[in-house]
TIDO-628443 format. One record per residue: residue number from 1; x, y, z of N, C-alpha, C in turn. Coordinates in steps of 0.2 Angstrom, whole numbers. Each point is the difference from the previous one (the first is absolute). Layout:
<nodes>
(node NUM, (X, Y, Z), (X, Y, Z), (X, Y, Z))
...
</nodes>
This chain:
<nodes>
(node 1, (614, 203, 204), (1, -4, 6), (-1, 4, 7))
(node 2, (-5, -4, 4), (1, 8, 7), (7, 0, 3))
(node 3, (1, 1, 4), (5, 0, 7), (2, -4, 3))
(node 4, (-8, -4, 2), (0, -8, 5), (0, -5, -5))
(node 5, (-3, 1, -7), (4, -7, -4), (7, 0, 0))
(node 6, (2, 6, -4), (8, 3, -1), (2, -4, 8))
(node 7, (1, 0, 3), (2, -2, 7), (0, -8, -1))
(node 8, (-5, -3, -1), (-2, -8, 1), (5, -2, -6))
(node 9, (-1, 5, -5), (5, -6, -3), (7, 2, 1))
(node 10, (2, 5, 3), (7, -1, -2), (1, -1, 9))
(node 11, (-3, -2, 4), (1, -4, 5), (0, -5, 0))
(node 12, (-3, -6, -4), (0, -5, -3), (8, -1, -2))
(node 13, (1, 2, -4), (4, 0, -5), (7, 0, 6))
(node 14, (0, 3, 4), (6, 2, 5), (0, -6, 6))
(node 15, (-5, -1, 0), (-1, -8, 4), (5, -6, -3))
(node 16, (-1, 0, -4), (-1, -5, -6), (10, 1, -2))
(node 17, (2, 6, -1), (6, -1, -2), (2, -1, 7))
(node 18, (-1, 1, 7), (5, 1, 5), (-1, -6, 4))
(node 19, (-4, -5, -3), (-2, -7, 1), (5, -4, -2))
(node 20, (2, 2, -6), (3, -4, -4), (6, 0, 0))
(node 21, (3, 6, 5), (6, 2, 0), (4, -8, 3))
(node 22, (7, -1, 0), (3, -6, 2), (3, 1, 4))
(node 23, (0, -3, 7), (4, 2, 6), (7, 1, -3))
(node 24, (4, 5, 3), (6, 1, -3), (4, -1, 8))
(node 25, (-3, 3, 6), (5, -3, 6), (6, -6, -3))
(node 26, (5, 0, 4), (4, -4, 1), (2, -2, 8))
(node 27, (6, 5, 4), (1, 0, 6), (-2, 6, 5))
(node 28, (-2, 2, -6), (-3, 9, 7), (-8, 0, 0))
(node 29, (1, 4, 6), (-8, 1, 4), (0, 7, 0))
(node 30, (-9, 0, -3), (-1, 7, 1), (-2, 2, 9))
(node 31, (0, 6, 4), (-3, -1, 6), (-5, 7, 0))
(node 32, (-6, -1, 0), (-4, 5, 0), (-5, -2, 4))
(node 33, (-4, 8, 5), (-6, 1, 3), (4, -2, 8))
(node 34, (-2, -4, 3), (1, -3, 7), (4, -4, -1))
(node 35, (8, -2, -4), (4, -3, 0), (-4, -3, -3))
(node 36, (-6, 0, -4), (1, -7, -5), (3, 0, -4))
(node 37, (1, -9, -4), (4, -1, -5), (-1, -4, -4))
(node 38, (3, 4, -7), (-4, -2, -5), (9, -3, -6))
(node 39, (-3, -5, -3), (5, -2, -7), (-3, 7, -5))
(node 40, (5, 0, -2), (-2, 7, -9), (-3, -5, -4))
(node 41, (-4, 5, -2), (-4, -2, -8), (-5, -6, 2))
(node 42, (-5, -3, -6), (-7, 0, 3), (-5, 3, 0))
(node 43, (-3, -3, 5), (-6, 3, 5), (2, 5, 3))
(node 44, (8, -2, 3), (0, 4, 5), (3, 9, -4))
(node 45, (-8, 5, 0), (3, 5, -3), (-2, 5, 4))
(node 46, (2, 7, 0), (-2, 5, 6), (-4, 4, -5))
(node 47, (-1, 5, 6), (-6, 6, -4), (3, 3, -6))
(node 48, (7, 2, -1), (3, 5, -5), (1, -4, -7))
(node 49, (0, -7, 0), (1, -4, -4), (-7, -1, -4))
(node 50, (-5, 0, 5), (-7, -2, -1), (-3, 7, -4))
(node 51, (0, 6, 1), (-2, 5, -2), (5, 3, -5))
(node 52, (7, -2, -1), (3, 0, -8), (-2, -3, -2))
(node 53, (-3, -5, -1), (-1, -5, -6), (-6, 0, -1))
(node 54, (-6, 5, 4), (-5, 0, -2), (-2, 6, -3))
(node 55, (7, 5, 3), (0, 7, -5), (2, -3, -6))
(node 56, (5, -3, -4), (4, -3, -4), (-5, -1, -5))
(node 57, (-6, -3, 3), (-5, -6, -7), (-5, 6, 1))
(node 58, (-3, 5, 5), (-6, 6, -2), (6, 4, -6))
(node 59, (5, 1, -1), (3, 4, -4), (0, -1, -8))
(node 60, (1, -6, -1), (-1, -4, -6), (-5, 4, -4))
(node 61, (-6, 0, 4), (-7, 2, -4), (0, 8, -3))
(node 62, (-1, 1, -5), (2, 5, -5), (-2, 6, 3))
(node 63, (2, 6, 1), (-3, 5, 2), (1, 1, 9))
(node 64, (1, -7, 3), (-1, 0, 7), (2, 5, 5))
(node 65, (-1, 5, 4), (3, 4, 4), (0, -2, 9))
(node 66, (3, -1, 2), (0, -4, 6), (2, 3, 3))
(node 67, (-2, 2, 9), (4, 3, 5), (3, -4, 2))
(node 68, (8, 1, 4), (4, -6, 3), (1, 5, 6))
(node 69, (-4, -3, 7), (5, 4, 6), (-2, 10, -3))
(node 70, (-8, -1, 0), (0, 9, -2), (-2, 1, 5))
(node 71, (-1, 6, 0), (-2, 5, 4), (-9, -2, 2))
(node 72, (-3, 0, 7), (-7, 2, 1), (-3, 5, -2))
(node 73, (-4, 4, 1), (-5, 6, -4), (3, 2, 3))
(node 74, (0, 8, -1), (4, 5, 7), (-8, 3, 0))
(node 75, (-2, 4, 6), (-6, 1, 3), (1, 7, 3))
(node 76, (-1, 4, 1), (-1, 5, 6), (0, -3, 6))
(node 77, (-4, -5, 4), (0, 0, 6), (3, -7, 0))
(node 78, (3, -2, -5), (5, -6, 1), (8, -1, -2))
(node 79, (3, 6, 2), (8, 0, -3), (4, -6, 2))
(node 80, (-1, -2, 6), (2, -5, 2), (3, -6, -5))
(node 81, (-8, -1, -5), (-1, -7, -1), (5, 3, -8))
(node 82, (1, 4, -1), (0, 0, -9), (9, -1, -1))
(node 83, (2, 0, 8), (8, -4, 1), (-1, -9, 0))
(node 84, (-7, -2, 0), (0, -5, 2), (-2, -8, -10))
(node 85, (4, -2, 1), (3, -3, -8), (-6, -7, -2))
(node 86, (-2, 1, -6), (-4, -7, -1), (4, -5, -2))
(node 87, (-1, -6, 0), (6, -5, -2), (-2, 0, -8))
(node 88, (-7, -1, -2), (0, 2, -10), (-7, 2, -2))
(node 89, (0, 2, -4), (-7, 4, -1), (-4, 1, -8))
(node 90, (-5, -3, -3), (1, 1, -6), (-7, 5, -1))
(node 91, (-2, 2, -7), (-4, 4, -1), (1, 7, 0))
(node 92, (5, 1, -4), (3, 8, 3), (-8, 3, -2))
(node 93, (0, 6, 4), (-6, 6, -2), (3, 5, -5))
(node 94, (-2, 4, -3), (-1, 4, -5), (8, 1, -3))
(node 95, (4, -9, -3), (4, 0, -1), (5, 8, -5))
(node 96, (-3, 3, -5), (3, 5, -2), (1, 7, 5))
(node 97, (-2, -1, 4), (2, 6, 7), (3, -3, 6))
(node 98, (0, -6, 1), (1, -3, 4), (12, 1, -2))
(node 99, (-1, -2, -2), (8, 0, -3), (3, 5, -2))
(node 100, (-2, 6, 0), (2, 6, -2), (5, 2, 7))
(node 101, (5, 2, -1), (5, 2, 4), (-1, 3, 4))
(node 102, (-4, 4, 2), (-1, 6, 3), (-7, -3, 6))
(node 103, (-4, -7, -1), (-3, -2, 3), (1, -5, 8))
(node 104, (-2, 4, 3), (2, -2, 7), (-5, -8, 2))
(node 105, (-2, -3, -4), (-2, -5, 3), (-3, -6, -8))
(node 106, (2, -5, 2), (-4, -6, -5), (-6, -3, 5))
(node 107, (-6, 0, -3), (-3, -5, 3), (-5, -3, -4))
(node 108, (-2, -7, 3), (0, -7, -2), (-8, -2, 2))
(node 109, (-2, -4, -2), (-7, -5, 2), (-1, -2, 3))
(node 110, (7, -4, -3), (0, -7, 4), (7, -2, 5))
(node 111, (-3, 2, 7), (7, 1, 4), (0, -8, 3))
(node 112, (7, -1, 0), (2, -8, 4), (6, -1, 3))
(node 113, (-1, -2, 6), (5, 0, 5), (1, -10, -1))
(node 114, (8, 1, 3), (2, -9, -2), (3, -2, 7))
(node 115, (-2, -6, 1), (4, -3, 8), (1, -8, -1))
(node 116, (5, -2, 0), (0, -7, 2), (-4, -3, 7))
(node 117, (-2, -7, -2), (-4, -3, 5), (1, -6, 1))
(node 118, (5, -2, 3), (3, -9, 2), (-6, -1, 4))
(node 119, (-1, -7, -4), (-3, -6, 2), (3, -3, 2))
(node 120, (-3, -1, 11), (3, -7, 2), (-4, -6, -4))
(node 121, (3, -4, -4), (-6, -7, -2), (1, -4, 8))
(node 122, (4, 0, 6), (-2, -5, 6), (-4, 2, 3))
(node 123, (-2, 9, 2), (-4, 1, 3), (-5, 3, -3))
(node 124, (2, -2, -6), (-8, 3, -4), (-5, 7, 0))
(node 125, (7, 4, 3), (-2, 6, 0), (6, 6, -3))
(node 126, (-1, 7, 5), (7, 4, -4), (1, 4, 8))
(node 127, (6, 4, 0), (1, 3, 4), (-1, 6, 2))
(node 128, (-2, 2, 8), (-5, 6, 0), (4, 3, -3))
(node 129, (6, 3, 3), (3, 4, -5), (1, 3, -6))
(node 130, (-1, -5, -5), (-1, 0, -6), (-6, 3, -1))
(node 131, (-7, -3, 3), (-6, 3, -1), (0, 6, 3))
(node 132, (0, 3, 6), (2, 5, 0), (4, 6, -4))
(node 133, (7, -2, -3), (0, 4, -5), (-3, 0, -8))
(node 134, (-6, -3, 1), (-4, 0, -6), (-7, 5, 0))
(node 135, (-1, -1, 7), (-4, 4, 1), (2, 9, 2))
(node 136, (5, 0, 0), (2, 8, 1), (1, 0, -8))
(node 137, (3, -1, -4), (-2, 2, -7), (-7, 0, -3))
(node 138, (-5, -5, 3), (-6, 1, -2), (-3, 7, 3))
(node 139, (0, 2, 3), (-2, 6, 3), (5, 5, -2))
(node 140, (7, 1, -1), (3, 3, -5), (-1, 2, -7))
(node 141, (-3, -6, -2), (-3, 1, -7), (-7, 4, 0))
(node 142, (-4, 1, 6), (-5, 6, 2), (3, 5, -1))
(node 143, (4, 2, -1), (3, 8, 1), (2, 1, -9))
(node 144, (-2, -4, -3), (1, 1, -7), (-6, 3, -1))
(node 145, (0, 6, 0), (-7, 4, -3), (2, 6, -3))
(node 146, (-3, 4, -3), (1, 7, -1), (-6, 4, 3))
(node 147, (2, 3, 4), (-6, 3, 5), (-2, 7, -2))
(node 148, (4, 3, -3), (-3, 8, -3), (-3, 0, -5))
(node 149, (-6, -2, 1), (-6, 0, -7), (-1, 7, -1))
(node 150, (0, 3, 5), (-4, 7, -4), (4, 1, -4))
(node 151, (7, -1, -1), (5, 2, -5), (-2, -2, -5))
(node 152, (0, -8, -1), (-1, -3, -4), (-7, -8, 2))
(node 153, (-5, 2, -2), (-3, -6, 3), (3, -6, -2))
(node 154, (2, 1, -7), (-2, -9, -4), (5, -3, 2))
(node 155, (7, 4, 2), (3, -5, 2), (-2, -2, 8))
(node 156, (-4, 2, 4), (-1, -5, 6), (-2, -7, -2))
(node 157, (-7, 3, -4), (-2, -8, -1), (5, -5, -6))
(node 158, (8, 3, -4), (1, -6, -5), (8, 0, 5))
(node 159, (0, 4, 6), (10, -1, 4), (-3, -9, 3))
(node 160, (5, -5, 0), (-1, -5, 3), (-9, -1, 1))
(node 161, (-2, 0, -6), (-6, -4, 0), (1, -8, 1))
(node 162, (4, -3, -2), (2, -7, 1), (8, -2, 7))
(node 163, (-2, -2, 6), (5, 2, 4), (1, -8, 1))
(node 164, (6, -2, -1), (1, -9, 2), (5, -1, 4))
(node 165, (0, -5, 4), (5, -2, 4), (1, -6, -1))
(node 166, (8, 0, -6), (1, -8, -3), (4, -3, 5))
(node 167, (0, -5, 2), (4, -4, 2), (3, -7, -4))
(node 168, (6, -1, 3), (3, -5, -7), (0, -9, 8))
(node 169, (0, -6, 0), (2, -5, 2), (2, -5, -4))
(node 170, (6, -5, 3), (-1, -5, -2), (-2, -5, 5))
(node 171, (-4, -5, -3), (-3, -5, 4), (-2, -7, -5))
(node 172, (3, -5, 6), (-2, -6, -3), (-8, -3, -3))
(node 173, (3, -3, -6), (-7, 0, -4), (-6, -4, 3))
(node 174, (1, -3, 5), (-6, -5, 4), (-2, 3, 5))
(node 175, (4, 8, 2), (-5, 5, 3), (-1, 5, -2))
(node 176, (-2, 1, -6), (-2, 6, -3), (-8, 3, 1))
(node 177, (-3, -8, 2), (-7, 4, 1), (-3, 4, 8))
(node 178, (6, -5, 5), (0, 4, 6), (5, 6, 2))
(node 179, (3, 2, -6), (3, 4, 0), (-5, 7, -2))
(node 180, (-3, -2, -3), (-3, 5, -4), (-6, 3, 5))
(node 181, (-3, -6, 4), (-6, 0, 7), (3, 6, 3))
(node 182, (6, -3, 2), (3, 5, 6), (1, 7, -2))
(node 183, (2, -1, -5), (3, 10, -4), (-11, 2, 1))
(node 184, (-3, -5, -3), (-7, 7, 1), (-3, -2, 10))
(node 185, (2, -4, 3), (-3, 2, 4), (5, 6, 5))
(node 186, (7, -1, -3), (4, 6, 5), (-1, 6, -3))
(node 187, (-2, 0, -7), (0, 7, -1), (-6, 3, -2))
(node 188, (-3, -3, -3), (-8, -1, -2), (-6, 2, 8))
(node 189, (2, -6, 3), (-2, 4, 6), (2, 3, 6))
(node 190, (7, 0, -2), (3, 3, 5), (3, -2, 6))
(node 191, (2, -7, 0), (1, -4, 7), (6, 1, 4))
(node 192, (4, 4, -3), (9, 0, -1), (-1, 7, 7))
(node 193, (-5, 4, -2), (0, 6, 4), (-7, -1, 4))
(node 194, (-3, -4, 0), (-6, -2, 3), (3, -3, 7))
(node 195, (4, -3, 0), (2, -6, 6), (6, 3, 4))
(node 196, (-4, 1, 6), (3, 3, 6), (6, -1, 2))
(node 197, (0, -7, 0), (5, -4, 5), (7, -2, -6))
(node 198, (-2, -1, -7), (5, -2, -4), (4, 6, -3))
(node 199, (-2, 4, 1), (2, 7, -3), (2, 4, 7))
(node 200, (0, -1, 4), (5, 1, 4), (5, -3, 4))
(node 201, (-2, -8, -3), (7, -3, 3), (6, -3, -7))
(node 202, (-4, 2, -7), (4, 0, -5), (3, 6, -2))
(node 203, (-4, 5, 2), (3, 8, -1), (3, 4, 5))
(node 204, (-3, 0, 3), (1, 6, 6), (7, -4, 4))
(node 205, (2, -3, 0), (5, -5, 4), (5, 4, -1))
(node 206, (1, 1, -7), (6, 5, -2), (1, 7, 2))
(node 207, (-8, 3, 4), (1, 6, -2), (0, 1, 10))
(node 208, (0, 6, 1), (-4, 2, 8), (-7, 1, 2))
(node 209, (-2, -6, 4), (-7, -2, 1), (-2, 4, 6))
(node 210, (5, 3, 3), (-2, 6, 4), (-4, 6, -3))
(node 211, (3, 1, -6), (-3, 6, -4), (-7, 2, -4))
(node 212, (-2, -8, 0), (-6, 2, -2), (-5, -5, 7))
(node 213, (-8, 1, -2), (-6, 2, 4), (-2, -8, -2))
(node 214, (2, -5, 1), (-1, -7, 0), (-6, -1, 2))
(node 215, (-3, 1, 5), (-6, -1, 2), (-6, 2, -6))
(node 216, (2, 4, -4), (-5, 3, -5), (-3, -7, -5))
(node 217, (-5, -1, -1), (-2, -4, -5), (1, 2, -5))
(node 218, (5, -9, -1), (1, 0, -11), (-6, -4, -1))
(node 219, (-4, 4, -4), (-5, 1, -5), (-3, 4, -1))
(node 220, (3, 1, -7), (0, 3, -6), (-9, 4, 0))
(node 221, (-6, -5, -1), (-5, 5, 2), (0, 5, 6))
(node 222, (1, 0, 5), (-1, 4, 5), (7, 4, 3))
(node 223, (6, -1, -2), (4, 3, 1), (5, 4, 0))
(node 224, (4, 5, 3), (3, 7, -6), (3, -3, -3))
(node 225, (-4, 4, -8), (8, -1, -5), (6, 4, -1))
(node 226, (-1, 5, 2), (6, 4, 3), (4, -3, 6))
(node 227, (-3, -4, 3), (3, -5, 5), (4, -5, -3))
(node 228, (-1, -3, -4), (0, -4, -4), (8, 0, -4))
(node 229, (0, 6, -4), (4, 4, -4), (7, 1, 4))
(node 230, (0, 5, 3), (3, 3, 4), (6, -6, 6))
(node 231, (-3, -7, 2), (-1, -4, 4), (1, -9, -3))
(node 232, (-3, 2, -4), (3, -8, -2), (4, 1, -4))
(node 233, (-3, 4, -7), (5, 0, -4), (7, 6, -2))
(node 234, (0, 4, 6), (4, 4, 3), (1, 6, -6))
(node 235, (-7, 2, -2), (1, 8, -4), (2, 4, 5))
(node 236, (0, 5, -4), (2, 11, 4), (-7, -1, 1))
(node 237, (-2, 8, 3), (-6, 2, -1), (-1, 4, -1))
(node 238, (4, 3, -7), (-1, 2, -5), (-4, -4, -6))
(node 239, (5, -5, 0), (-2, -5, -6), (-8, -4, 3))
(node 240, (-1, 1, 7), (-7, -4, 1), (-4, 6, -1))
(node 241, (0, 6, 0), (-4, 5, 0), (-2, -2, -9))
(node 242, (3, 0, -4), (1, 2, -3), (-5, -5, -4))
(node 243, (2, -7, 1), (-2, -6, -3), (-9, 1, 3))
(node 244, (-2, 2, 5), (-4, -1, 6), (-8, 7, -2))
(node 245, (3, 4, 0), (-2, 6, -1), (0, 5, -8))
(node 246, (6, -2, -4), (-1, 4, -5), (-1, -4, -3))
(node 247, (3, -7, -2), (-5, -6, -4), (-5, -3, 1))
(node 248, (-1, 2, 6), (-9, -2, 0), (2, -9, 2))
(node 249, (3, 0, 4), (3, -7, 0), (-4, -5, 5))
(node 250, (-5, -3, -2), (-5, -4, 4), (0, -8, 0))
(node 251, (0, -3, 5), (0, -8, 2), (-9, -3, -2))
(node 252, (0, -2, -6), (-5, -4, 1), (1, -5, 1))
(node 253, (-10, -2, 2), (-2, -5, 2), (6, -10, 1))
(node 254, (-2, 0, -8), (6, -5, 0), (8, 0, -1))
(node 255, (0, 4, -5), (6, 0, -1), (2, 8, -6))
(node 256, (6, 1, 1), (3, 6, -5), (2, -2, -6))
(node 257, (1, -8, -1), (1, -4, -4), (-3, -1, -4))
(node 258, (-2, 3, -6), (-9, -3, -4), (2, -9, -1))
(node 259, (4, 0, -4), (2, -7, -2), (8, -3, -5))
(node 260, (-2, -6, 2), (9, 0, -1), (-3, -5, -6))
(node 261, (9, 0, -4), (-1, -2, -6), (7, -4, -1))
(node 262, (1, -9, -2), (5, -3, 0), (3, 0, -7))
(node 263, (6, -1, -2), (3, -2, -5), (4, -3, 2))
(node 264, (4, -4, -4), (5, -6, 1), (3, 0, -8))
(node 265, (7, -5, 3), (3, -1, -6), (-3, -7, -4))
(node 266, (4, -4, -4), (-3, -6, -6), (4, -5, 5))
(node 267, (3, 1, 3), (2, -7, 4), (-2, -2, 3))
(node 268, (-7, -2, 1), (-5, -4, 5), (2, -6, 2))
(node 269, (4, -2, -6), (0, -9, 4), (6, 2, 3))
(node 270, (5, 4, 2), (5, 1, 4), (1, -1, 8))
(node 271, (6, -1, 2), (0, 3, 8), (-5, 4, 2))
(node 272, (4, 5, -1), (-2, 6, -1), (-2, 6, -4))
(node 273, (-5, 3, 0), (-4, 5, -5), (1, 7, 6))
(node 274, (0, 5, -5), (0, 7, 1), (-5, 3, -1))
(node 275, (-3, 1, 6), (-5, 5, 0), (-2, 9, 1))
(node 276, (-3, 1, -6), (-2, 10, 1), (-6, -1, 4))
(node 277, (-3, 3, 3), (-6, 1, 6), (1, 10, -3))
(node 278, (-7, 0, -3), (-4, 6, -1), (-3, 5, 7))
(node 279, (1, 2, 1), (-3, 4, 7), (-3, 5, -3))
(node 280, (-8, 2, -2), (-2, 5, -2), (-3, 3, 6))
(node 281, (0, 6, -1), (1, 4, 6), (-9, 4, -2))
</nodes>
């Protein structure tokens, strides 16, 4: 079984138990993010619960070695990033050295960063916010390479040859297929960081709009992406040099996204269904 089946089914599988789960709330309120508020149990579940329970069912599978929260490649000209932690990662590489005591690093195939993504169903959209912090892990997940080939080539081309950015939602079952429109044109084509005026009266509000060069054109073909980095999504420049220059880190044409991929739980005829959204990078 590769990697990316291993993943579908026991992401399935994690939908499906966590759907099923039976609200247990009584009189307490969870409050999480910008004072929202949520009843326990349910739908309503966050990223640590989301990524246990999907560690929990890739573990079952006989043999399976899983990174939880590991280490990124460590690089020469990248120390920065090898403090910086994957949320789960499967496909160890050359498991028998790999695990030896004495080994300064595990590394993985298939590298995958986790975020929740609330759906408003009244506005039939999501919050920049939220998109915003999806796309710093997407680009995040750029930094998953192994750059010193002269050392070793082969792991250039087998460090993070599969790089995803899953996202978990729940949404009501009569909007799922405009839910699904919007996840590929915000990130598919990029609208979340394409649109001038939304992205900085949903983003920048929070931050000092003095400090950055407004005037500059948001779009993505013509515009710095070290500007971009640095400014919207508020890296060092360290870490922009880094993603920008030693990864090789380039804006195409349409999107950084190749394509996205849905799974859901068995409760279609429900309220609400839980959806995974694939982000292949």
């Amino acid at each position: 079984m590769s990697n990316l089946d291993l993943l579908r089914k026991s992401l399935k599988e994690s939908l499906n138990k966590l759907a099923s789960k039976e609200v247990a709330s009584s009189n307490g309120l969870l409050i999480s993010g910008w004072n929202e508020q949520y009843k326990y149990g349910g739908v309503n579940i966050f990223e640590t619960t989301f990524v246990d329970m999907l560690v929990h069912e890739l573990s079952q599978e006989e043999k399976s070695i899983i990174g939880w929260e590991v280490n990124y490649p460590w690089n020469s000209d990248g120390k920065l990033w090898y403090r910086s932690k994957l949320d789960f990662a499967i496909g160890l590489i050359d498991p028998e050295n790999a695990l030896k005591d004495n080994k300064p690093q595990a590394l993985f195939e298939t590298a995958i960063e986790v975020k929740k993504l609330p759906f408003d169903s009244k506005e039939e959209d999501f919050s920049v916010e939220s998109e915003i912090y999806i796309w710093q892990d997407i680009f995040k997940l750029n930094g998953y390479r192994y750059l010193d080939s002269s050392k070793n080539p082969r792991l250039a081309d087998q460090v993070g040859k599969e790089k995803i950015m899953l996202t978990f939602s729940s949404v009501p079952s009569d909007k799922l297929e405009i839910f699904q429109s919007e996840m590929e044109r915000k990130f598919l084509d990029m609208q979340t960081i394409r649109n001038k005026e939304k992205t900085i009266n949903g983003w920048f509000s929070q931050k000092t709009k003095s400090q950055l060069v407004l005037e500059k054109e948001f779009n993505l073909n013509t515009y710095d992406l070290k500007f971009m980095l640095l400014n919207v999504l508020g890296w060092t420049k360290e870490k922009t040099k880094y993603l920008v220059e030693d990864c090789n880190l380039q804006l195409i044409e349409k999107s950084i996204v190749k394509k996205i991929e849905f799974v859901t739980d068995n409760q279609l005829n429900q309220d609400q269904i839980l959806v995974a959204s694939l982000l292949y990078l």
